[in-house]
C-alpha positions as CSV (number, residue, x, y, z in Angstrom):
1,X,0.0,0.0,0.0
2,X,1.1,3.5,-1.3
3,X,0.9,7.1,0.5
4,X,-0.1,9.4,-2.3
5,X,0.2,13.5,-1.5
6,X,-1.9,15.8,-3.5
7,X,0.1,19.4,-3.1
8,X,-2.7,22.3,-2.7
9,X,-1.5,23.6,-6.4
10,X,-2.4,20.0,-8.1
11,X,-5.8,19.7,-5.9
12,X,-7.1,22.7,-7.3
13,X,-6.2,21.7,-10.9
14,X,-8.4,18.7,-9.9
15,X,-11.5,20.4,-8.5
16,X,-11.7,22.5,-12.2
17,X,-12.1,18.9,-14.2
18,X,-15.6,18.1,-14.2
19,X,-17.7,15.5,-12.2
20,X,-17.2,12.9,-14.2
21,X,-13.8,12.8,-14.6
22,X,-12.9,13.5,-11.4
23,X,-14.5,10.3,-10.0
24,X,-12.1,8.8,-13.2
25,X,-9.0,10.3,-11.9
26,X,-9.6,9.7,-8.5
27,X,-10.4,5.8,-9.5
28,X,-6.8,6.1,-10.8
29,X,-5.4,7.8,-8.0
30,X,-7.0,4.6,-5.7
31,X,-4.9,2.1,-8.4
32,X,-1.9,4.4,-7.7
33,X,-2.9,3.7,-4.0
34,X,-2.7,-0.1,-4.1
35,X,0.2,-0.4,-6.2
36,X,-1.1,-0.7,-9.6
37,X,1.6,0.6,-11.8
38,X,1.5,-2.3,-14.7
39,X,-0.3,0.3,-17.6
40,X,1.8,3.2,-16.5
41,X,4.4,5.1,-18.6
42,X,8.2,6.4,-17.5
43,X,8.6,10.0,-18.9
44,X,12.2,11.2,-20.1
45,X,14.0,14.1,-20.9
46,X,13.7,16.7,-18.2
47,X,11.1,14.5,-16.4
48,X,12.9,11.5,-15.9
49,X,11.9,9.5,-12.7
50,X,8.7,10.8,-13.2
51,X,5.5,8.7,-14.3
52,X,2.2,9.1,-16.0
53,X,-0.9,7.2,-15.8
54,X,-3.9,8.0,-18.3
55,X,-7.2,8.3,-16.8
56,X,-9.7,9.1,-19.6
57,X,-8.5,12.4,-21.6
58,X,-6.4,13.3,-19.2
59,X,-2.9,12.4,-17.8
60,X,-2.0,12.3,-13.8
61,X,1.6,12.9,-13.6
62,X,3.7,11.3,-10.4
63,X,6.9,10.8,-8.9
64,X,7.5,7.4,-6.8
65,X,9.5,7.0,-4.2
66,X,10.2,3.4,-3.4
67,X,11.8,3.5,-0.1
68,X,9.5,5.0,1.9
69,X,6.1,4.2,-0.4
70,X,5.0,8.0,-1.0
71,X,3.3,9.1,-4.5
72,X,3.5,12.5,-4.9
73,X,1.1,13.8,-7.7
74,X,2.7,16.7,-9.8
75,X,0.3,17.6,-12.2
76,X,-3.1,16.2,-13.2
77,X,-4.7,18.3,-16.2
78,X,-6.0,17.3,-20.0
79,X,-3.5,15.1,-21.9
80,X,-3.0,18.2,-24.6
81,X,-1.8,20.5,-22.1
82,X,-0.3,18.5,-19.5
83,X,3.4,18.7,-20.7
C-alpha cells in the first residue's frame, strides 16, 4: 500500500475537471494507492523518474518513491496540455 500527497496547487487543478472525470481520476489515484503501476508510462528528458498514468483524456503525472512508499502527484490536467 502506497501514501499518495496531493500538493494544494495539483488539488485545485483537480477540482476545475468536471464531475465525471474526477471520479475517473480519482479511481486512478485509488490504483496508484494499491500499487497498480503495470499500464503506467516512465517520462524522459527533463522528467525522468517521473510517471504518467492516463485516466480518460487526461494524464496524472507522479513521482514514486520506493523507499519510503510515497506518490506525490505533480500535475493532473488534459493530456494536450499537460506537458
Amino acid at each position: 500500500m502506497f501514501k499518495v500527497i496531493i500538493p494544494k496547487a495539483t488539488f485545485k487543478e483537480l477540482e476545475k475537471i468536471d464531475s465525471k472525470n474526477q471520479k475517473l481520476v480519482f479511481s486512478k489515484i485509488k490504483d496508484l494507492e494499491k500499487g497498480l503501476f503495470t499500464t503506467d508510462n516512465a517520462l524522459n528528458g527533463k522528467h525522468k523518474g517521473k510517471f504518467r498514468k492516463r485516466a480518460g483524456n487526461y494524464k496524472i503525472v507522479y513521482l514514486k518513491e520506493n523507499d519510503i512508499l510515497v506518490i506525490t502527484l505533480i500535475r493532473i490536467a488534459h493530456r494536450k496540455e499537460v506537458y
